[in-house]
C-alpha positions as CSV (number, residue, x, y, z in Angstrom):
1,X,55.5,-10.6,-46.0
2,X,56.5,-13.9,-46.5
3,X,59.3,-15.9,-48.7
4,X,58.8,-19.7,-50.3
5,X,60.8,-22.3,-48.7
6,X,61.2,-25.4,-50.1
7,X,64.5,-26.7,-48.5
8,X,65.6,-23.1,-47.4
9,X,68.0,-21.4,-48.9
10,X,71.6,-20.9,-47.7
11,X,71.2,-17.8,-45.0
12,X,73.9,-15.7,-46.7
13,X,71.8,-15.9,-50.1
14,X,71.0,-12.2,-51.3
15,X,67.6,-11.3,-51.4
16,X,66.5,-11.1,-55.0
17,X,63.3,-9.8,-57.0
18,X,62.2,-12.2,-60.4
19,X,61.6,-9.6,-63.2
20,X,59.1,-11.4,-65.5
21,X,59.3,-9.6,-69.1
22,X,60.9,-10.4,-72.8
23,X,63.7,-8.3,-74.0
24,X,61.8,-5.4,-75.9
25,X,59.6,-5.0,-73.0
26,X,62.7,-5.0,-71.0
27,X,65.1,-2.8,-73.5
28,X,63.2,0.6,-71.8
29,X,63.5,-0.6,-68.1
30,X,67.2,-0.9,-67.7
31,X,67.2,1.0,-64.9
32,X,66.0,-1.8,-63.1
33,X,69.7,-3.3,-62.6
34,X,71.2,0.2,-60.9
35,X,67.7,0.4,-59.0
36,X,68.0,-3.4,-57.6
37,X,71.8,-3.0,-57.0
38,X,71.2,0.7,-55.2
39,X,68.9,-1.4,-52.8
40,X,70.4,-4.7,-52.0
41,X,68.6,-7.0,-54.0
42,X,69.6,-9.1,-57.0
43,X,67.2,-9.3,-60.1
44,X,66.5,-12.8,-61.5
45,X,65.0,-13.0,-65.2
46,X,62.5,-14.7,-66.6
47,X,62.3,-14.0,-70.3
48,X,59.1,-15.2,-72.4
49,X,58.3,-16.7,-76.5
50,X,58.2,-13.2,-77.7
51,X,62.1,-13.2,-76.7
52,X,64.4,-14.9,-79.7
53,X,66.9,-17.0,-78.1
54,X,69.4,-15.8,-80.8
55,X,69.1,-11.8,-79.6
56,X,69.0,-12.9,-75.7
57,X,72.2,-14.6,-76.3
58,X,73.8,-11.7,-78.5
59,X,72.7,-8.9,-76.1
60,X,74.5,-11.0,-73.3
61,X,77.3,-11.6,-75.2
62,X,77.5,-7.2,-75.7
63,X,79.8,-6.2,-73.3
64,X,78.5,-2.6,-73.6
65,X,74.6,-4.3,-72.9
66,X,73.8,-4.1,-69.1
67,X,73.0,-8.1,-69.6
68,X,75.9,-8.9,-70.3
69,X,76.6,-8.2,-66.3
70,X,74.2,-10.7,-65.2
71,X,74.7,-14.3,-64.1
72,X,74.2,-16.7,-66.4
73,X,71.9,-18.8,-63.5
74,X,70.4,-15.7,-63.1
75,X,68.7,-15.6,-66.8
76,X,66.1,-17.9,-67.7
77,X,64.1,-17.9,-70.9
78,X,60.6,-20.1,-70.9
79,X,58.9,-20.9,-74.3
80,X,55.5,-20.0,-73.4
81,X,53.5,-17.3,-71.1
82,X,51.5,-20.3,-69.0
83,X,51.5,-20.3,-65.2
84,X,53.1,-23.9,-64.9
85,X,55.8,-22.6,-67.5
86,X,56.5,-20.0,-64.8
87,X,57.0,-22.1,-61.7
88,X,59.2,-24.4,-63.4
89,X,61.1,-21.9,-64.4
90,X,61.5,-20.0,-61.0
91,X,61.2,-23.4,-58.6
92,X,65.3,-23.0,-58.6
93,X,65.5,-19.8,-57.3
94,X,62.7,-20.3,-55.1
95,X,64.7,-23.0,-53.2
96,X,68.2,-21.3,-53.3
97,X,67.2,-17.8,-53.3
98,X,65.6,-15.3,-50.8
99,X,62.9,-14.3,-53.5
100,X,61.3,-11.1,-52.0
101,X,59.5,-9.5,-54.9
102,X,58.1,-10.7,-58.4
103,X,58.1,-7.8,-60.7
104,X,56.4,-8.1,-64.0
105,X,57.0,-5.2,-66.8
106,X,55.1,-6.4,-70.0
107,X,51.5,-7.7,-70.7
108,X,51.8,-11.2,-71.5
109,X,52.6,-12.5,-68.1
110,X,50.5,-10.3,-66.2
111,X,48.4,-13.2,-64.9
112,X,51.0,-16.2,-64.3
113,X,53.2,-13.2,-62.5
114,X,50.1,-11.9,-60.3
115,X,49.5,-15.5,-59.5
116,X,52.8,-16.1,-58.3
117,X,53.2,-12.9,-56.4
118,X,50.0,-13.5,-54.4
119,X,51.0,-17.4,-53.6
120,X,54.6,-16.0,-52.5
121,X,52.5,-13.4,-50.3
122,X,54.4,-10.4,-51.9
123,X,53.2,-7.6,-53.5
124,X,51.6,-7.4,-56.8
125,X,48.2,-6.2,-58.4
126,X,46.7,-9.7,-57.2
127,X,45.1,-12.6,-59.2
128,X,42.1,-11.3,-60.1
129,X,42.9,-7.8,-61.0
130,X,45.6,-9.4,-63.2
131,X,43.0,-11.7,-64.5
132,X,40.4,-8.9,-65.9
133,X,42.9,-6.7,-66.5
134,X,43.3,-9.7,-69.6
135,X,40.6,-9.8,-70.7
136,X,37.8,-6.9,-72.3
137,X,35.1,-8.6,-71.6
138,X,35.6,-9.4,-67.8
139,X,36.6,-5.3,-67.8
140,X,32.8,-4.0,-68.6
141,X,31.8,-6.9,-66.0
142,X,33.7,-5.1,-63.3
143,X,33.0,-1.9,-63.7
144,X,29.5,-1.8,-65.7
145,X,29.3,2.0,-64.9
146,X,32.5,2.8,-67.1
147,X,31.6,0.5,-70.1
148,X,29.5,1.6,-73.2
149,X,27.4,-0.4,-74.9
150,X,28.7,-3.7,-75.9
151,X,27.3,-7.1,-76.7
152,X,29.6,-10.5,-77.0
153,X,29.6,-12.2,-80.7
154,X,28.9,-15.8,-79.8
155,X,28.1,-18.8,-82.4
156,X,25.8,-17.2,-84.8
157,X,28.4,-14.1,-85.0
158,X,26.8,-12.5,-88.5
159,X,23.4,-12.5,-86.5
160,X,24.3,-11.4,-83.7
161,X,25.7,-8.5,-85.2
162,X,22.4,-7.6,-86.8
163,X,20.8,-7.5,-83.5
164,X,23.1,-5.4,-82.1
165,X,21.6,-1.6,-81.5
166,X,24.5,0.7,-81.4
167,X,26.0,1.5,-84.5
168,X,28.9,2.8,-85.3
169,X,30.7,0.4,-83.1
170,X,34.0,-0.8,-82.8
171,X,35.3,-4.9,-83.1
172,X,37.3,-5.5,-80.4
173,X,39.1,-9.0,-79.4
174,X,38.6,-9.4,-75.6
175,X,42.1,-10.9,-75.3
176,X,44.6,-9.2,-77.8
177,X,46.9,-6.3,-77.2
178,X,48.8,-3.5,-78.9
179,X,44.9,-2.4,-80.7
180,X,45.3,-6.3,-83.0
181,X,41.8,-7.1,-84.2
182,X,40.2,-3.7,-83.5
183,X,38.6,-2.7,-86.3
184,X,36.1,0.8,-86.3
185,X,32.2,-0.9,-88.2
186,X,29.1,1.2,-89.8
187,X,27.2,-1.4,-89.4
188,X,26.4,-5.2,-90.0
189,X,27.5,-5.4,-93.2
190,X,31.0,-4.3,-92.4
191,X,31.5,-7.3,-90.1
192,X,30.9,-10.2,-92.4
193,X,34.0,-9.6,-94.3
194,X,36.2,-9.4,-91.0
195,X,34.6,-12.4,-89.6
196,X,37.9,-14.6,-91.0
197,X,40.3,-12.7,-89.0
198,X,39.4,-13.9,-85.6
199,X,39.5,-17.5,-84.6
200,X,36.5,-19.6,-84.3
201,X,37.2,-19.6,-80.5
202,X,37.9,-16.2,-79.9
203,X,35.9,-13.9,-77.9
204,X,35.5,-11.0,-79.9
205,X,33.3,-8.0,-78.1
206,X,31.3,-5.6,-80.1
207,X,30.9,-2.4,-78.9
208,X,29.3,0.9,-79.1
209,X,31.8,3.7,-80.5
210,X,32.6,6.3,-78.3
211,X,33.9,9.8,-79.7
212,X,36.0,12.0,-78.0
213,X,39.7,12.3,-77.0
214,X,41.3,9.4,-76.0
215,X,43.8,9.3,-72.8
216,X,45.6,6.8,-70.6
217,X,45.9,7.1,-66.7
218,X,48.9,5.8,-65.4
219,X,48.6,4.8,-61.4
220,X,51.2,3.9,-59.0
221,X,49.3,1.9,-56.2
222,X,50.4,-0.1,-53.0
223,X,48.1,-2.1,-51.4
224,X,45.1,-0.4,-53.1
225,X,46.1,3.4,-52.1
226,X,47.0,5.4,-55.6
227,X,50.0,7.1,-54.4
228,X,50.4,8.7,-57.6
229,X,48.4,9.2,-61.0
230,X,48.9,10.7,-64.3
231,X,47.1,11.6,-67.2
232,X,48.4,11.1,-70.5
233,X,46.9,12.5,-74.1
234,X,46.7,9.9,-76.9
235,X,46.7,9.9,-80.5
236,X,45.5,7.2,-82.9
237,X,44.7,6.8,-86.5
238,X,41.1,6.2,-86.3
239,X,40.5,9.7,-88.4
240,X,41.5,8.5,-91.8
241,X,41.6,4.7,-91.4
242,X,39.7,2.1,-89.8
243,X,42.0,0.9,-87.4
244,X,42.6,2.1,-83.4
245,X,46.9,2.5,-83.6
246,X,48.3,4.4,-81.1
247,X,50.3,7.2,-83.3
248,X,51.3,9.8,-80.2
249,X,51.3,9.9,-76.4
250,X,51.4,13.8,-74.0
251,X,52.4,13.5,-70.8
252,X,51.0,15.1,-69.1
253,X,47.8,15.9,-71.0
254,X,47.0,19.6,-72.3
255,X,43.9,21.2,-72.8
256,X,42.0,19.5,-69.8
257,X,40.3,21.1,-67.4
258,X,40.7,20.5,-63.7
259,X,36.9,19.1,-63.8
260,X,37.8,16.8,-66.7
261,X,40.9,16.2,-64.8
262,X,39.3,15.1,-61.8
263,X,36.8,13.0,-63.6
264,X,39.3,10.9,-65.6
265,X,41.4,10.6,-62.2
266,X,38.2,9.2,-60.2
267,X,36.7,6.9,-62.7
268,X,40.5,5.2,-62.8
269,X,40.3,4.9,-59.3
270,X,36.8,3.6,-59.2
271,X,38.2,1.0,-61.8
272,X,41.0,-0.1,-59.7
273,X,38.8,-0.8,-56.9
274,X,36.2,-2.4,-58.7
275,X,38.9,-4.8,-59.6
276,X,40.5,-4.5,-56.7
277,X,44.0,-3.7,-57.0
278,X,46.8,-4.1,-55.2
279,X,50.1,-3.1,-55.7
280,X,52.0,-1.9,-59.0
281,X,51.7,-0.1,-61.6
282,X,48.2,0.2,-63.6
283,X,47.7,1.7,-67.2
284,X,43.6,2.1,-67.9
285,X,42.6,4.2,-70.8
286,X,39.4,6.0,-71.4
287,X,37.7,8.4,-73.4
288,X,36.0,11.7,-72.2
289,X,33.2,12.0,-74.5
290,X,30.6,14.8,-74.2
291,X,32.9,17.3,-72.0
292,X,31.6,14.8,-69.0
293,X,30.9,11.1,-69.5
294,X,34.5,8.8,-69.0
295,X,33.8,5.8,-70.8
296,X,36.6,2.9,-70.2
297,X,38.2,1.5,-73.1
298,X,40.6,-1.1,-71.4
299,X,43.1,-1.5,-68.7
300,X,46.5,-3.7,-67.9
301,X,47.8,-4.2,-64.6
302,X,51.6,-3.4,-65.8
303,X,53.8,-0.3,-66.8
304,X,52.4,1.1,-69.8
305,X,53.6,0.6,-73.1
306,X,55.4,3.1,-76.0
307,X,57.6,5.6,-74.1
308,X,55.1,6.2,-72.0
309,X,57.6,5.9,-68.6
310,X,59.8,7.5,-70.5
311,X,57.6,10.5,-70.7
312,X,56.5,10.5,-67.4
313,X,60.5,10.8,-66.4
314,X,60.9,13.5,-68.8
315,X,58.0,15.6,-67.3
316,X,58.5,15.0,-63.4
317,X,61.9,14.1,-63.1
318,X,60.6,10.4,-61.2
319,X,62.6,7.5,-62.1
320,X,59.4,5.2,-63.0
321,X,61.3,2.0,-62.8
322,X,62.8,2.7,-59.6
323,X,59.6,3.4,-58.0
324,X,58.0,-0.4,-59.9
325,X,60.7,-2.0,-58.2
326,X,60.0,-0.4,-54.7
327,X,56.1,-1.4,-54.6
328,X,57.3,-4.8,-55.6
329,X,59.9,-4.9,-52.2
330,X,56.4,-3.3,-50.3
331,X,58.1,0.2,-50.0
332,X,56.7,3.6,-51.2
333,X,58.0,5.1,-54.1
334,X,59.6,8.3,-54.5
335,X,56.8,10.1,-56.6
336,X,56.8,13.7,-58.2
337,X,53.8,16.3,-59.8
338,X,54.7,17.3,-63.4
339,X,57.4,20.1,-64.4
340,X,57.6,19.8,-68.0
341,X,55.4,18.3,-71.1
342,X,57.0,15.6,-72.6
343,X,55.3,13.7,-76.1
344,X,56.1,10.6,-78.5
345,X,55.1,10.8,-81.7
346,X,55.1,7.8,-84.2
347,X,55.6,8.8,-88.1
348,X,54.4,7.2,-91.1
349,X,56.3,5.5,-93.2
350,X,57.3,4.4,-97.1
351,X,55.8,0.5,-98.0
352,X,58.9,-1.3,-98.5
353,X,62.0,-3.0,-96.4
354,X,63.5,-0.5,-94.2
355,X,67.1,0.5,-95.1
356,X,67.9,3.5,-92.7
357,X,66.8,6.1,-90.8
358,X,68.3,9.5,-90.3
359,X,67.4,13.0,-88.7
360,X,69.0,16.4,-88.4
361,X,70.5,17.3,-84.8
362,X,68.8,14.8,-83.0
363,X,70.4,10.9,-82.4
364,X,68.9,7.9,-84.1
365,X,68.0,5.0,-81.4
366,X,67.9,1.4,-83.1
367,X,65.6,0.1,-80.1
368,X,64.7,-2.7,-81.4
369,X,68.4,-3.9,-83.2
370,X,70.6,-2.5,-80.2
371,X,67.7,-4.3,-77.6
372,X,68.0,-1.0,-75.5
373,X,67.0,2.1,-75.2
374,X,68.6,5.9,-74.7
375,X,67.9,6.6,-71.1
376,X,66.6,10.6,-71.7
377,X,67.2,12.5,-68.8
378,X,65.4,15.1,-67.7
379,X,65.7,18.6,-68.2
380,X,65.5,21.6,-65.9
381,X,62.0,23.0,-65.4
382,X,62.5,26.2,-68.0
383,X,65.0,24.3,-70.2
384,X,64.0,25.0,-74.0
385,X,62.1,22.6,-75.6
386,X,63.8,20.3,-77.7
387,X,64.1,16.7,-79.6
388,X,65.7,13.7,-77.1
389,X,65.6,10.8,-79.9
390,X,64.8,9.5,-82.9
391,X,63.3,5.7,-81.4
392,X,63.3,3.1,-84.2
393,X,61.7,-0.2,-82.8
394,X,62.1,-2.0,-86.3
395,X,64.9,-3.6,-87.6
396,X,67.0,-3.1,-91.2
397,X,65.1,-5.2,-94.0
398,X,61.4,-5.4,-92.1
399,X,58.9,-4.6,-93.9
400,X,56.8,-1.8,-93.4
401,X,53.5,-1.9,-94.6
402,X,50.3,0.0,-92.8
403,X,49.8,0.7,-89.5
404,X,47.2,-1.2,-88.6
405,X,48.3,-2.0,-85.3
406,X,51.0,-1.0,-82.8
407,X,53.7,-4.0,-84.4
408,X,52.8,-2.0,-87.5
409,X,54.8,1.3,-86.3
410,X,58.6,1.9,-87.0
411,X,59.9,5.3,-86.1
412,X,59.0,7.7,-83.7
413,X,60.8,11.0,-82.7
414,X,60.7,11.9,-78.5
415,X,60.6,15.9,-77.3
416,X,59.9,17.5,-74.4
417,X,59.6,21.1,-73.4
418,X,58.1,23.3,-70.5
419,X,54.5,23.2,-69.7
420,X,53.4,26.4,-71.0
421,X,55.5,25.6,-74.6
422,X,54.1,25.0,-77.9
423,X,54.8,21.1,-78.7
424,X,53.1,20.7,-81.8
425,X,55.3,23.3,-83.4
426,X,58.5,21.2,-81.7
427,X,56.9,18.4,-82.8
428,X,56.4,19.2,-86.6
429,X,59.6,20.2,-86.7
430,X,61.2,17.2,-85.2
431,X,59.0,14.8,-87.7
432,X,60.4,17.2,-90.7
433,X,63.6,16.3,-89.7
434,X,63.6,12.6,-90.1
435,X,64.0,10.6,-93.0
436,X,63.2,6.7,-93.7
437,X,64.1,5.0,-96.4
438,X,62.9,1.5,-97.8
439,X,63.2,-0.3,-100.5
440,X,60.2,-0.6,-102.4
441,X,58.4,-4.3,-103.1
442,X,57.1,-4.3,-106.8
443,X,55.5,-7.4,-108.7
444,X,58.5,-7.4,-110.7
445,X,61.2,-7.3,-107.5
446,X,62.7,-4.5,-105.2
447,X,63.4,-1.1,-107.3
448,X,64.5,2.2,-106.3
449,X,64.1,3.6,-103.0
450,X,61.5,4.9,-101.0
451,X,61.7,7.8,-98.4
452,X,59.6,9.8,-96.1
């Protein structure tokens, strides 16, 4: 392993680690502060655009907000995801500081963070695992075997859509995240009409559409070796709407069969080394369609998104971040098989601006306001099941409007319970106990209240 010098930097510096993220990314990974402390090293943060300066500096501000405890040279926020962004940002640290691991825990700077990793010669998924995990399209190039049928809509978009032999299909940008642009098509003439919403230079893939139940596989890797994998269940939408939003995560998933287990578990790892992975954490997600065929949907070379961790803690008693921060420093994580069943699920809402949200017995998390979340831990093995939180990632006066993609969401309740326990019956009866309220946008003005 080696460390940048440019002058060298004093030889009583601390070793630190540069967490790349922005703050709602970072609101679920707080543990990263007790983890670096517990082993010696001092985290450095780079915060990214999808960070408002105004909440950095009020979170910091927050005694009772872990930021608040960190350096002010120890914080830097950058106005744009770009690699040369990056180093400019980190060149201070890299002369004064004994950098020894780059740690990125949110999508938009999976690339410039791989790059840096790998030119630093620490850990990290590596430059061009972080580079198709980006991007859709370069996905079904690596691992043609896992890909359905797909075709790229070039100049002549309209006609290359009527060319295109395997409808129903899906529209999916090749670049996007949180399911923005990804629209479900009959045919042809559905695509004209979305046509608008994507820019004249974007890459937009259309695909075959694959039925069958969705999941996510979430890896922990060091230098290419899964150490340990997960499956997780996954709900969307896509019944009653055209859209692809995630609406509920399982961890770990019910109903499979070790077969279907072992197939979902060996196409991830034949996707991580058709890309050739690293070291990190990967999140792919695929669908098992016909009781036998694993067809890839996408992948990111970072933690997953949603609660997901949060799940995975719940169920196996693993402190996630704990173990992201030991493959960064080139250590194995502690790792642990499941124990309990632990779900998310996201409810819908009334149309209007959100004025408050309440529930019986359980506590109400403003996520996104507070710019932290509860840290949920886990339970004893045979503990009864029950509801951890009420998560609401939007703020008073959004509006809420349809889900059409993961931004879209507002509320969403988190259980857990042993693996042998009924969660849809918990989770019905946590969603009953939750009530949002908005104020209703009329031609006329605001009036009344709605509430779900």
């Amino acid at each position: 392993m080696t460390t940048f010098r440019a002058s060298g930097p004093p030889p009583a510096a601390d070793p630190a680690v540069v967490v790349v993220t922005d703050l709602i990314v970072f609101a679920k990974h707080l543990r990263l502060l007790d983890a670096a402390r517990l082993r010696g090293v001092t985290p450095l943060f780079v915060f990214g655009p999808e960070t408002a300066g105004r909440d950095l500096a009020r979170h910091r501000a927050d005694p009772d907000h872990p930021l608040s405890r960190v350096p002010d040279g120890d914080v830097v926020h950058v106005p744009d995801t770009s690699l040369e962004t990056l180093l400019r940002g980190v060149a201070p640290w890299l002369r004064e500081r004994r950098v020894r691991a780059v740690l990125n825990v949110g999508e938009v700077f999976v690339e410039a963070a791989g790059a840096l990793a790998q030119s630093l010669g620490l850990p990290g998924p590596g430059t061009h695992a972080a580079q198709v995990c980006r991007n859709k399209l370069l996905q079904r190039l690596a691992a043609p075997a896992l890909a359905p049928r797909w075709t790229v809509l070039g100049a002549d978009r309209a006609g290359d859509a009527e060319r295109f032999g395997a409808y129903p299909a899906v529209l999916k940008p090749a670049s996007r995240m949180s399911s923005s642009g990804v629209r479900a098509v009959a045919g042809p003439a559905d695509i004209v009409p979305l046509l608008p919403e994507y820019g004249p230079g974007e890459l937009v893939l259309l695909e075959e559409r694959i039925t069958g139940r969705e999941y996510s596989v979430e890896s922990l890797v060091r230098d290419g070796v899964v150490l340990w994998a997960g499956i997780t269940a996954k709900d969307t939408n896509e019944a009653d709407t055209a859209f692809f939003t995630e609406t509920g995560h399982t961890s770990p998933a019910p109903h499979l069969t070790p077969a279907q287990e072992a197939l979902l578990l060996d196409a991830n790892s034949a996707f991580l080394g058709a890309v050739r992975f690293g070291t990190g954490m990967s999140h792919t997600e695929f669908r098992l369609t016909g009781g036998d065929r694993v067809v890839l949907m996408e992948a990111a070379a970072r933690p997953p998104g949603d609660a997901i961790t949060r799940l995975w803690r719940l169920a196996t008693g693993m402190d996630q971040d704990a173990a992201l921060l030991d493959l960064a420093l080139g250590t194995d994580p502690v790792t642990a098989p499941p124990r309990r069943r632990a779900r998310q699920v996201y409810l819908d809402h009334p149309r209007g601006l959100l004025t408050d949200v309440r529930a019986d017995d359980v506590p109400v998390h403003w996520v996104g306001e507070r710019g932290r979340w509860p840290d949920l831990p886990p339970a004893a093995a045979d503990a009864p099941s029950r509801g951890h939180a009420v998560l609401v990632s939007r703020s008073r006066g959004d509006l809420l409007g349809d889900q059409t993609d993961s931004r879209g969401r507002s509320v969403s309740v988190v259980l857990d319970g042993p693996l042998g326990a009924d969660l849809d019956a918990v989770a019905r009866d946590a969603a009953r106990a939750v009530t949002i309220s908005a104020v209703p946008l009329t031609p006329a003005g605001r009036t009344g209240e709605a509430v779900r």
